[in-house]
N, CA, C and O atoms as CSV, one atom per row, in Angstrom:
chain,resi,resn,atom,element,x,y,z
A,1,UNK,N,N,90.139,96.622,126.851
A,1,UNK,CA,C,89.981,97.954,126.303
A,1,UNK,C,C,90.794,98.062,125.012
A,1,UNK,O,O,91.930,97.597,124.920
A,2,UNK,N,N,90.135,98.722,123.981
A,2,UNK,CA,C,90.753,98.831,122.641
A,2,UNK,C,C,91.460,100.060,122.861
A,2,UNK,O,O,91.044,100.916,123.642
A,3,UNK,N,N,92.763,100.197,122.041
A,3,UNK,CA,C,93.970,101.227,122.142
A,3,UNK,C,C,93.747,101.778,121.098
A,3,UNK,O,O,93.523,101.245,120.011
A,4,UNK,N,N,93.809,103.225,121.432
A,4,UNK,CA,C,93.874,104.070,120.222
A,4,UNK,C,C,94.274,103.609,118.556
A,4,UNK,O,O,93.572,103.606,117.545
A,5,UNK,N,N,95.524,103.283,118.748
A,5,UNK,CA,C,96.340,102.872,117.427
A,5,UNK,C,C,95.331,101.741,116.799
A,5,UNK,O,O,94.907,101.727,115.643
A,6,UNK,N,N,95.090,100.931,117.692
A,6,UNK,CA,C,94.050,99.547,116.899
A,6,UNK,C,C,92.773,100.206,116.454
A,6,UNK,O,O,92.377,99.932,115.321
A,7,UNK,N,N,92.117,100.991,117.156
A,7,UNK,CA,C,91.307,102.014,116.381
A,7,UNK,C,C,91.455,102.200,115.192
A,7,UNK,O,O,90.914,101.592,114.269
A,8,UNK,N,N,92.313,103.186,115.140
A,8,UNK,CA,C,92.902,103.725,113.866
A,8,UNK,C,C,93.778,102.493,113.205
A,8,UNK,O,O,94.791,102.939,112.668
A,9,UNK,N,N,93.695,101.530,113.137
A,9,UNK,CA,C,94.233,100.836,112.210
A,9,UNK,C,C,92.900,100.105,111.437
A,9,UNK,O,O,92.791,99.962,110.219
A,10,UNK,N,N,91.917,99.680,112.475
A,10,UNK,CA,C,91.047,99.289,111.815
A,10,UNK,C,C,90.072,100.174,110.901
A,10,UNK,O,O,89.300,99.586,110.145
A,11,UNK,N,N,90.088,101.458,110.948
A,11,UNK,CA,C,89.168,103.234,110.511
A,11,UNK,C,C,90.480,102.550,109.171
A,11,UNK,O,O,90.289,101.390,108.807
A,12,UNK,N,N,91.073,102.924,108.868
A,12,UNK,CA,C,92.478,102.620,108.076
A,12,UNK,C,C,91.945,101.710,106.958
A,12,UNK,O,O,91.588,101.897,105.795
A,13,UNK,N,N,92.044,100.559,107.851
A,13,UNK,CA,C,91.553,99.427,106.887
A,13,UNK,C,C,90.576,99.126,106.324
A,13,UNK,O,O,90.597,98.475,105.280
A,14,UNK,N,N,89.549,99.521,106.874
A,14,UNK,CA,C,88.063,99.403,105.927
A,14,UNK,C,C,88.024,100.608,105.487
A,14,UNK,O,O,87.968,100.516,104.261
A,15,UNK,N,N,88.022,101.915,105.861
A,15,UNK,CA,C,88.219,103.218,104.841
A,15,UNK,C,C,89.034,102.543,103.491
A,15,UNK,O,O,88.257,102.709,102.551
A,16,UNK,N,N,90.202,101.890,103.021
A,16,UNK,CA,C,90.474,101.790,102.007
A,16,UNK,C,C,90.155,100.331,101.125
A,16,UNK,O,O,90.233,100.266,99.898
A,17,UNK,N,N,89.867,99.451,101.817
A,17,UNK,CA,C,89.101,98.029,101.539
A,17,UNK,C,C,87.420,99.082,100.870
A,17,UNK,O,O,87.405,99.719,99.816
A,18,UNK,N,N,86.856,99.022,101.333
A,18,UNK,CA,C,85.384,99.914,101.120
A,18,UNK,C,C,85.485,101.071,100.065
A,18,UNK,O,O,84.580,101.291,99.260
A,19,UNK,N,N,86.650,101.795,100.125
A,19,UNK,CA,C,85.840,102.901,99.309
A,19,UNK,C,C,86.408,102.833,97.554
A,19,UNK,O,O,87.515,102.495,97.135
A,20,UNK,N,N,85.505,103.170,96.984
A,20,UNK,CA,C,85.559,102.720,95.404
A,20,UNK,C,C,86.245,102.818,94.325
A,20,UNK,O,O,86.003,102.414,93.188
A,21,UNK,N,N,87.374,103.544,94.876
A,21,UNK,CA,C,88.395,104.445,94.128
A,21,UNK,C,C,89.847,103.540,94.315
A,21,UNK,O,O,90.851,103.521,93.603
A,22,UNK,N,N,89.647,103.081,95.098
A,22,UNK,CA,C,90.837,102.133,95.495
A,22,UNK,C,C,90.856,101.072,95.768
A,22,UNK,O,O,90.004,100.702,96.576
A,23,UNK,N,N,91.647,100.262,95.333
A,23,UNK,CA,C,91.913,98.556,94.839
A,23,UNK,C,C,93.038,98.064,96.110
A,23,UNK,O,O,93.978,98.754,96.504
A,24,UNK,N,N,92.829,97.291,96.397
A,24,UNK,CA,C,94.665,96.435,96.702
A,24,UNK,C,C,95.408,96.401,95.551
A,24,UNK,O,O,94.809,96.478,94.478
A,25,UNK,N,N,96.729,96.289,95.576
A,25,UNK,CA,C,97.626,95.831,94.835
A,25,UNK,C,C,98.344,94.561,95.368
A,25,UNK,O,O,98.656,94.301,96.530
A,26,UNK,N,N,98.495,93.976,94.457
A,26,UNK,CA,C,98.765,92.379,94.696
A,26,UNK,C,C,100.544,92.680,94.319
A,26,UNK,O,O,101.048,93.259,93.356
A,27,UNK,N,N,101.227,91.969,95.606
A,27,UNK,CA,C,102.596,92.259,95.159
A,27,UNK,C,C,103.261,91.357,94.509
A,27,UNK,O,O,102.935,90.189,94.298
A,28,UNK,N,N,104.542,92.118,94.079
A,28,UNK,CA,C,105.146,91.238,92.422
A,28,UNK,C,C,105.957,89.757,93.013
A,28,UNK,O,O,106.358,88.949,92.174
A,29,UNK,N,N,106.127,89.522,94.300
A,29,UNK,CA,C,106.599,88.699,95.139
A,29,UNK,C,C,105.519,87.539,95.697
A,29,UNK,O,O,104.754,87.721,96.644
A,30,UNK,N,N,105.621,86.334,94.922
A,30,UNK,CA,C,104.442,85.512,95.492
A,30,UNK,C,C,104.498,84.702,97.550
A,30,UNK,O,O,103.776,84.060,98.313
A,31,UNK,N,N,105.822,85.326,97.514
A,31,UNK,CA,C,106.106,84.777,99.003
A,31,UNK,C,C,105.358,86.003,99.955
A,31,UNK,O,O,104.681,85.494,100.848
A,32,UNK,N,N,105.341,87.038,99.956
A,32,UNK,CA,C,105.250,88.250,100.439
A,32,UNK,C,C,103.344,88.109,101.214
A,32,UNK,O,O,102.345,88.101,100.495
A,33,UNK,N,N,103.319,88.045,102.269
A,33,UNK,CA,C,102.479,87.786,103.116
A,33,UNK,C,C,101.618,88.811,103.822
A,33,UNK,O,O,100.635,88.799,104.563
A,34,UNK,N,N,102.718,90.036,103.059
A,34,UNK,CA,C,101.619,91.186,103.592
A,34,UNK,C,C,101.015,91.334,104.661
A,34,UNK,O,O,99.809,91.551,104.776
A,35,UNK,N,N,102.187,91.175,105.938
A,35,UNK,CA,C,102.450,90.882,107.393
A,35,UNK,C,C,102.602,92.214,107.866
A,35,UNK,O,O,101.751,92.570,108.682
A,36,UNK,N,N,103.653,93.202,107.492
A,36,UNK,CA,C,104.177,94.407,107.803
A,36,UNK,C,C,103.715,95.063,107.120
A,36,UNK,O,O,103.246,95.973,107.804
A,37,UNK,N,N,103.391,95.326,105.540
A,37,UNK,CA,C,103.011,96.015,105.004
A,37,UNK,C,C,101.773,96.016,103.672
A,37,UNK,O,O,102.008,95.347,102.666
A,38,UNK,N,N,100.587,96.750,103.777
A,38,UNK,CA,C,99.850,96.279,102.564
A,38,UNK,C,C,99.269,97.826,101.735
A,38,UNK,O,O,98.652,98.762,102.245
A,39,UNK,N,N,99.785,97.631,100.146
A,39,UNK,CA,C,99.599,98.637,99.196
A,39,UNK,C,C,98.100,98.601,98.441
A,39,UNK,O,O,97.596,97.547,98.054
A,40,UNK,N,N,97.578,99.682,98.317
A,40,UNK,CA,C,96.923,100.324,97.634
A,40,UNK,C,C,97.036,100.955,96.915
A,40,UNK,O,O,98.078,101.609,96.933
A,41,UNK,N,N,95.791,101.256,95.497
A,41,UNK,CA,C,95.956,102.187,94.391
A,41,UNK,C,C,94.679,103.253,94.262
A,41,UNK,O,O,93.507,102.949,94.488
A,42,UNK,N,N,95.026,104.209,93.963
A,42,UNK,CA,C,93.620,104.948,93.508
A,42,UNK,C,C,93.277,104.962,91.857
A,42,UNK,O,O,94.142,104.870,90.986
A,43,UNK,N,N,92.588,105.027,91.741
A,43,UNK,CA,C,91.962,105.118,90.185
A,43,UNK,C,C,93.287,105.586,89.364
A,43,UNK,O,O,93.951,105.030,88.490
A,44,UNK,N,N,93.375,106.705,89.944
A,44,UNK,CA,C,94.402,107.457,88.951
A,44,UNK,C,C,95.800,106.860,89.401
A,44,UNK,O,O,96.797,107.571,89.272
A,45,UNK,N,N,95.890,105.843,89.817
A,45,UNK,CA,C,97.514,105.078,89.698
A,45,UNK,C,C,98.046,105.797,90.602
A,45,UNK,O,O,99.175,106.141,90.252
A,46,UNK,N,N,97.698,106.258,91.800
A,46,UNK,CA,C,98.370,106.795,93.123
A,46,UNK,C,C,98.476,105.844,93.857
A,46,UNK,O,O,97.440,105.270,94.190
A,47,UNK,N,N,99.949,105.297,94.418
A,47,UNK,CA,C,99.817,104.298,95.423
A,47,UNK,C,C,99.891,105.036,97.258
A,47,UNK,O,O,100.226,106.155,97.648
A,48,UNK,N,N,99.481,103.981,97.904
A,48,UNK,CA,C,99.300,103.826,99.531
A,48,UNK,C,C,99.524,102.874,99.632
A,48,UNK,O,O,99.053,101.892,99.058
A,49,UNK,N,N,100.903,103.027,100.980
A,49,UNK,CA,C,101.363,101.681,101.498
A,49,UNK,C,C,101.313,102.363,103.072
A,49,UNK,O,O,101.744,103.438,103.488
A,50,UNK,N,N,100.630,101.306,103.716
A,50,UNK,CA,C,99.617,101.416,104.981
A,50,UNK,C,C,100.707,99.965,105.689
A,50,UNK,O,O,101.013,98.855,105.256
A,51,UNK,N,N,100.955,100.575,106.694
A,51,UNK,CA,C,101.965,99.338,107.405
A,51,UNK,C,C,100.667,99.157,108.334
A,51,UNK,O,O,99.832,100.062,108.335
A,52,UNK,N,N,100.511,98.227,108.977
A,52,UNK,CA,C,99.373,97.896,109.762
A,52,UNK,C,C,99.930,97.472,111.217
A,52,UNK,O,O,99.162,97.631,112.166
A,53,UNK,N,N,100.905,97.071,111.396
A,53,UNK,CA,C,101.453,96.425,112.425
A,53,UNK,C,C,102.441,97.454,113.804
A,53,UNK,O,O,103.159,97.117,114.745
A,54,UNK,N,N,101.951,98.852,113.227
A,54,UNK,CA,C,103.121,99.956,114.379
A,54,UNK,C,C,102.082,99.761,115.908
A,54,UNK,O,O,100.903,99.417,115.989
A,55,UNK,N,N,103.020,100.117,116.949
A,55,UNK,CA,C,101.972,100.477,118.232
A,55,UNK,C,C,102.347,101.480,118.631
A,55,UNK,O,O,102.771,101.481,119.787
A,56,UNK,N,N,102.356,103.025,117.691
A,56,UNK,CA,C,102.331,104.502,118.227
A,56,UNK,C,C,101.947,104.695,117.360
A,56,UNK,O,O,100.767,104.738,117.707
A,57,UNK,N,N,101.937,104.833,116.614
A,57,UNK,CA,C,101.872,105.326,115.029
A,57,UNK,C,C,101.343,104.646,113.888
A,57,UNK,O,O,101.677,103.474,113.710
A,58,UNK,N,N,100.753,105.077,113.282
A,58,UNK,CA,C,100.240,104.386,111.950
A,58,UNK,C,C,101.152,104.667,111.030
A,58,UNK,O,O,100.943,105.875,111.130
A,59,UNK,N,N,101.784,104.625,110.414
A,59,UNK,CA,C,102.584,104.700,108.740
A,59,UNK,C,C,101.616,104.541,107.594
A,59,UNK,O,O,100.939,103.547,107.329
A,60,UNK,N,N,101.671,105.707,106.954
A,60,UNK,CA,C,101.114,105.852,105.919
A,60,UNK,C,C,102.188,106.391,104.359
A,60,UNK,O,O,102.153,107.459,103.749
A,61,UNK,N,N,102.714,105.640,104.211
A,61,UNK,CA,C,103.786,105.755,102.473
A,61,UNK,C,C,103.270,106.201,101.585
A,61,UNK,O,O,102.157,105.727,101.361
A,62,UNK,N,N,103.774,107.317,100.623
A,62,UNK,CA,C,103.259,108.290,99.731
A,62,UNK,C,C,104.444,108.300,99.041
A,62,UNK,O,O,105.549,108.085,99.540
A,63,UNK,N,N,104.124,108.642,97.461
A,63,UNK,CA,C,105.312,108.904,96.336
A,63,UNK,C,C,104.975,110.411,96.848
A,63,UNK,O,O,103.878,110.908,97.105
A,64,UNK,N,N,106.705,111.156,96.930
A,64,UNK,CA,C,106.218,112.505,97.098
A,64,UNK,C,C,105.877,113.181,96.329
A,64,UNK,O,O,105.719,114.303,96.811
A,65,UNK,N,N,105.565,113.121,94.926
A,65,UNK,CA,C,104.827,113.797,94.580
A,65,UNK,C,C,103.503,113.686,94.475
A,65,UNK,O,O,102.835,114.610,94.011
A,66,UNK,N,N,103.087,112.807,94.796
A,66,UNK,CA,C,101.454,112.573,95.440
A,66,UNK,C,C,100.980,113.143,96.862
A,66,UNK,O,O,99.787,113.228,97.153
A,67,UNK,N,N,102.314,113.635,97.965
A,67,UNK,CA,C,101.799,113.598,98.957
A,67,UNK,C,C,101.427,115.112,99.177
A,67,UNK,O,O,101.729,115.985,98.364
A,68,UNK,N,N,100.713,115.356,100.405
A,68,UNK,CA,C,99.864,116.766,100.790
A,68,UNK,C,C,100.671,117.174,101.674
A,68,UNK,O,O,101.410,116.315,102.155
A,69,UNK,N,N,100.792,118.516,102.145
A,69,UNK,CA,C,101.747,119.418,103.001
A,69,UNK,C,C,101.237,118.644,104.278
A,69,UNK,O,O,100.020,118.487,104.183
A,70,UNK,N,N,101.767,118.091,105.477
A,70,UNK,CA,C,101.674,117.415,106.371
A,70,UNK,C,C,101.521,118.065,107.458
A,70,UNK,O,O,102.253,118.842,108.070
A,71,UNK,N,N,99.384,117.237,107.828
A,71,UNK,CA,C,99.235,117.878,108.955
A,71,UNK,C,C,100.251,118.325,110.005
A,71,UNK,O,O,101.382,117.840,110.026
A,72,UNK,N,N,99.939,119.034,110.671
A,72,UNK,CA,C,100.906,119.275,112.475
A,72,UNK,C,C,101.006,118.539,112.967
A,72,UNK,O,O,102.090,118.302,113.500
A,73,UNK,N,N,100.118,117.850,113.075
A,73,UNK,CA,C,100.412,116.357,114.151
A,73,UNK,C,C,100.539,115.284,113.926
A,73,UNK,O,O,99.923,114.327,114.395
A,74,UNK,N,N,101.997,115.332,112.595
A,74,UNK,CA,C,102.196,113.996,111.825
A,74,UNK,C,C,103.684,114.168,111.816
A,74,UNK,O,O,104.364,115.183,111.670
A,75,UNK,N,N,104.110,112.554,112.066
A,75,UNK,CA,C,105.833,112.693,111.950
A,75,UNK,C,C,105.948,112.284,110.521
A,75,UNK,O,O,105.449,111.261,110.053
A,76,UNK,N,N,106.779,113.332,109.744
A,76,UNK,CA,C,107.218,112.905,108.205
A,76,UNK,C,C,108.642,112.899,108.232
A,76,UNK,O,O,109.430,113.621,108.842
A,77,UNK,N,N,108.896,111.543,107.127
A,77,UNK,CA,C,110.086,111.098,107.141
A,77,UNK,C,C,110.060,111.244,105.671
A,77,UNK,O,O,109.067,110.925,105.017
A,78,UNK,N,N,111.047,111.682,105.184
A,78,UNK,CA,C,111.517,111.550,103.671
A,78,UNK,C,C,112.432,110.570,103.038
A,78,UNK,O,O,113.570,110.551,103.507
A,79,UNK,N,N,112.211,109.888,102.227
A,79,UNK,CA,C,113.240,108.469,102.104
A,79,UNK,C,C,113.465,108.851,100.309
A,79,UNK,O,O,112.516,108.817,99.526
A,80,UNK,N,N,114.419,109.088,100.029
A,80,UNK,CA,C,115.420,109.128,98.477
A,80,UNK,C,C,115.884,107.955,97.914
A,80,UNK,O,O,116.790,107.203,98.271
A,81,UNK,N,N,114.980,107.909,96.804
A,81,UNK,CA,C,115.466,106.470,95.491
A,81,UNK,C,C,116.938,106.782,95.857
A,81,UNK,O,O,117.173,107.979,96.017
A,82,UNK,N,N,117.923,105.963,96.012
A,82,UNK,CA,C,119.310,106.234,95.773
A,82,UNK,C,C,119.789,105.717,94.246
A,82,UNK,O,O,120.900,105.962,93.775
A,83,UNK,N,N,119.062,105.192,93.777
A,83,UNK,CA,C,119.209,104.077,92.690
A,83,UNK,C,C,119.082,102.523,92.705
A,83,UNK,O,O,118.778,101.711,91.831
A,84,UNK,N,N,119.398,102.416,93.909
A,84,UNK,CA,C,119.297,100.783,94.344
A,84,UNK,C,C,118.517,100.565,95.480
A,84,UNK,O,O,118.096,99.426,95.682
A,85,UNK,N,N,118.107,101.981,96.696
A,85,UNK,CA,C,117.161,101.700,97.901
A,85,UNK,C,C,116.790,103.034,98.427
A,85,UNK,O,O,117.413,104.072,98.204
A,86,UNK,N,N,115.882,102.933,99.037
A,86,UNK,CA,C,115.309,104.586,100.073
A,86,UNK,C,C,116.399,104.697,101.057
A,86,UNK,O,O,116.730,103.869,101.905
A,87,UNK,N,N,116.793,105.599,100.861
A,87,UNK,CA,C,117.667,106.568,102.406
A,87,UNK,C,C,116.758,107.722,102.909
A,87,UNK,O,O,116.138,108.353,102.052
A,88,UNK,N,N,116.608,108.084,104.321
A,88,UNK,CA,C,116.583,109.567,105.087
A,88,UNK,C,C,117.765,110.131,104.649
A,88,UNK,O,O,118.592,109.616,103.895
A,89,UNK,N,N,117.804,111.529,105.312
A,89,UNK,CA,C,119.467,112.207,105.920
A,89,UNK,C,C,120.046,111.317,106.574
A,89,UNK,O,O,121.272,111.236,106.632
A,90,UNK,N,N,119.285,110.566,107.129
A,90,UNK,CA,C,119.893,109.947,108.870
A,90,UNK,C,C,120.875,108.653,107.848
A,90,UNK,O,O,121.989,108.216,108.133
A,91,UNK,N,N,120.217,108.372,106.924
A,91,UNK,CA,C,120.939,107.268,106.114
A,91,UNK,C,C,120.128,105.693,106.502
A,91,UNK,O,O,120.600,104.563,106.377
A,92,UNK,N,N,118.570,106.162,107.076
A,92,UNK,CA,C,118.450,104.579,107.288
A,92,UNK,C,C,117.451,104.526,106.377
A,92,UNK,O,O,117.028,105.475,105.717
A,93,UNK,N,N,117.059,103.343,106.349
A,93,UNK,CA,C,116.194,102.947,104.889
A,93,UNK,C,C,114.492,103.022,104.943
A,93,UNK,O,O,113.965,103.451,105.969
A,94,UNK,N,N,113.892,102.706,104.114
A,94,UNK,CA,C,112.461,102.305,104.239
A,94,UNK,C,C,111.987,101.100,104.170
A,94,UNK,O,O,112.651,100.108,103.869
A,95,UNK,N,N,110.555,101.122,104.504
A,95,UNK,CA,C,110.203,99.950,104.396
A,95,UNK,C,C,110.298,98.774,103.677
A,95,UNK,O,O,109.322,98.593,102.949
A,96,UNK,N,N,111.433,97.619,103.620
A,96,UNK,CA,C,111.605,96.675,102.510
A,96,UNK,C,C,110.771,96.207,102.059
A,96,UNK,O,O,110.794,96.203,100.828
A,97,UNK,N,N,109.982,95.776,102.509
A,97,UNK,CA,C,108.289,95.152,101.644
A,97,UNK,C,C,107.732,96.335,100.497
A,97,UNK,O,O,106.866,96.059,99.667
A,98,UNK,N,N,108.339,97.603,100.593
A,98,UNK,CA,C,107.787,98.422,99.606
A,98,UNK,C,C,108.607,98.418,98.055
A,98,UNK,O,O,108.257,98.939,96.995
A,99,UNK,N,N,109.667,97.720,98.347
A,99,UNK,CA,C,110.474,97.321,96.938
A,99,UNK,C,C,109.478,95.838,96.300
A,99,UNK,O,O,109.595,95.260,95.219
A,100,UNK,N,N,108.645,95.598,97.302
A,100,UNK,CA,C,107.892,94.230,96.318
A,100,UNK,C,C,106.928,95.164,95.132
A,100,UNK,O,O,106.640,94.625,94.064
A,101,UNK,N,N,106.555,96.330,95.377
A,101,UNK,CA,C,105.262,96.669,94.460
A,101,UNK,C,C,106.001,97.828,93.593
A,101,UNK,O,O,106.389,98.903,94.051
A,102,UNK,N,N,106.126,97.348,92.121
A,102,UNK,CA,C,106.426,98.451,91.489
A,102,UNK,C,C,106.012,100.149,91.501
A,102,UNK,O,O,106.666,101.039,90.956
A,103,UNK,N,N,104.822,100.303,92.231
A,103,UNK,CA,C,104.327,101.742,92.126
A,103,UNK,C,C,105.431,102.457,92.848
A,103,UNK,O,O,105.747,103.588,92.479
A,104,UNK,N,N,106.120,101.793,93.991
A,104,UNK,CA,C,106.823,102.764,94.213
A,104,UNK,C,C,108.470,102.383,94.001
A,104,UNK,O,O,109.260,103.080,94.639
A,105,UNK,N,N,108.957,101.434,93.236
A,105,UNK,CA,C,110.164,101.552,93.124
A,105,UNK,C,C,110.285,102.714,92.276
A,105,UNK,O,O,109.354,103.316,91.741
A,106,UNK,N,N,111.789,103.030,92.186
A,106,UNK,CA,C,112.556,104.202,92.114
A,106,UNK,C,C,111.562,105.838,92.159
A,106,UNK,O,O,111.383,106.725,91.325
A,107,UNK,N,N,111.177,105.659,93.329
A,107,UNK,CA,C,110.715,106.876,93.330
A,107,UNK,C,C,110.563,107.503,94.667
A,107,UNK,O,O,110.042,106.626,95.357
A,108,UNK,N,N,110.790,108.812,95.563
A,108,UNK,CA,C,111.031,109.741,96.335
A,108,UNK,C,C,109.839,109.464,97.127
A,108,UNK,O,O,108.799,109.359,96.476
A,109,UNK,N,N,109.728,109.254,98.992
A,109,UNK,CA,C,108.934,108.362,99.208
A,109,UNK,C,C,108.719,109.611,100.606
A,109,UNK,O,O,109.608,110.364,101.003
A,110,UNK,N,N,107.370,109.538,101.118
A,110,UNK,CA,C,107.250,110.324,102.236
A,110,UNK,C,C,106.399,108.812,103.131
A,110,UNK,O,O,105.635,107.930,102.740
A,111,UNK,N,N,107.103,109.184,104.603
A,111,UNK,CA,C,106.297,108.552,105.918
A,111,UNK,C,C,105.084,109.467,106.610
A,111,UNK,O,O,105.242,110.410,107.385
A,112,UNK,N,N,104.475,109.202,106.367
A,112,UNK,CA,C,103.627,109.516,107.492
A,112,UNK,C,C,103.212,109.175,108.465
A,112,UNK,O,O,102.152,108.565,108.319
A,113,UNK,N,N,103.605,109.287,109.658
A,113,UNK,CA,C,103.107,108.777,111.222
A,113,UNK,C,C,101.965,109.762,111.594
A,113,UNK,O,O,101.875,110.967,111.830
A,114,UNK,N,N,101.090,108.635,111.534
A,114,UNK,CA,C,99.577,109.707,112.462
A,114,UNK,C,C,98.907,109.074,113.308
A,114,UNK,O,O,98.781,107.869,113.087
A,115,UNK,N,N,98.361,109.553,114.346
A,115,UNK,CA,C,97.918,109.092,115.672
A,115,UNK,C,C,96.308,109.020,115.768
A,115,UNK,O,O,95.717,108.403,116.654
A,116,UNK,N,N,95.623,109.812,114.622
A,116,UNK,CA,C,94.499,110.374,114.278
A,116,UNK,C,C,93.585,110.069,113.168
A,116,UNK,O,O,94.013,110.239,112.027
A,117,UNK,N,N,92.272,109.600,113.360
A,117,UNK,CA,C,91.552,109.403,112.315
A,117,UNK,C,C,91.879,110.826,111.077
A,117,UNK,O,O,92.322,110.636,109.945
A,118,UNK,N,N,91.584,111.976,111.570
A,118,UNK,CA,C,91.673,113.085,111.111
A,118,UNK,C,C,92.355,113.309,110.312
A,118,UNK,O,O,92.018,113.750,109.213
A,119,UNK,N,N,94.224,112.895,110.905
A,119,UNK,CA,C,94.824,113.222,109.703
A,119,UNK,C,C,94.871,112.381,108.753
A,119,UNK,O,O,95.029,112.716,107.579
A,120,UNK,N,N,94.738,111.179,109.154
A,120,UNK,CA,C,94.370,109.738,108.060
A,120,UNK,C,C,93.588,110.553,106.954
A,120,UNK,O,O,94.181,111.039,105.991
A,121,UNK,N,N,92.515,110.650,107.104
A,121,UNK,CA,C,91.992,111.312,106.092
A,121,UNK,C,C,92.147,112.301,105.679
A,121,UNK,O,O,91.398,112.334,104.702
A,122,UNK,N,N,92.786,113.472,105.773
A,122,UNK,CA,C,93.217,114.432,104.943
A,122,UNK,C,C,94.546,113.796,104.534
A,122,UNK,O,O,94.435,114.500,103.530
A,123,UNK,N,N,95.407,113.308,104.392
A,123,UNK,CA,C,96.295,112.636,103.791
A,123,UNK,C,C,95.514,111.972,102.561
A,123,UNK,O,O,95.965,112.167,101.432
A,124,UNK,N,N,94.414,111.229,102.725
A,124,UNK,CA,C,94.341,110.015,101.706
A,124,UNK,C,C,93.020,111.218,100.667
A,124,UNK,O,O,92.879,111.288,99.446
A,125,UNK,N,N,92.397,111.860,101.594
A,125,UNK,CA,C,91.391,112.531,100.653
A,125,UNK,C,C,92.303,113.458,99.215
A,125,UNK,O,O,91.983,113.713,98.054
A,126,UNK,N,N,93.704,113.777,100.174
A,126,UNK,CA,C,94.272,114.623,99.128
A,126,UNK,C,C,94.852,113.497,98.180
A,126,UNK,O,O,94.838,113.775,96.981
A,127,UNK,N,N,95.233,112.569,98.457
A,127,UNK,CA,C,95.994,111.118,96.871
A,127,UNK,C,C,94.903,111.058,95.925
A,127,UNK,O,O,95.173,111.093,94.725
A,128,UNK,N,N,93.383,110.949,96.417
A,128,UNK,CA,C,91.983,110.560,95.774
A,128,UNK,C,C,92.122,111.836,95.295
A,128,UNK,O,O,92.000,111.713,94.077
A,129,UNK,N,N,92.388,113.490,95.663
A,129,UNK,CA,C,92.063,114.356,94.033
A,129,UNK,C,C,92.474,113.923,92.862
A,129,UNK,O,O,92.213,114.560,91.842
């Protein structure tokens, strides 16, 4: 039996492989295997970094000023350029594979955990305005 999350990881992955507006980004690290984490761009230079590998949650990474007021039934985490790495309040960091792709170094980073095709896509429909 297929599990929710693998569902939605695979809706995930061909929603942004497939649709026309958005590319992969190839990271600046030729070792980087794109195991834990793999980035996307939209036309207009909006990145998505889509961790593929959670089993509750999907992670979906947004520059915050790209990101949309967050459905209800999404855990958001806020992570702060410090100058040298992402912090929460809590003081723990973000995803290290996201310092390989320039779109989002030094810049103010939102998590999104979603359980749901649904909110998947209102998240990503709002980066594509």
């Amino acid at each position: 039996m297929t599990r929710s999350i693998d569902e939605l990881r695979g809706f995930l992955r061909g929603y942004l492989l497939a649709h026309p507006t958005i590319s992969e980004i190839s990271s600046k690290t030729a070792t980087s295997s794109k195991a834990h984490l793999s980035a996307f761009r939209t036309k207009t230079g909006r990145p998505i970094g889509i961790e593929f590998d959670k089993d509750t949650l999907q992670n979906i990474w947004l520059r915050i000023q790209d990101a949309p007021p967050a459905p209800s039934s999404t855990k958001t985490t806020e992570k702060h350029w410090t100058g040298t790495e992402w912090k929460s309040l809590d003081g723990k960091g973000a995803n290290s594979n996201l310092s390989a792709y320039d779109d989002f170094h030094g810049h103010d980073l939102i998590r999104f955990g979603v359980n749901s095709q649904e909110d998947a896509v209102v998240i990503l429909e709002h980066v594509l305005r």
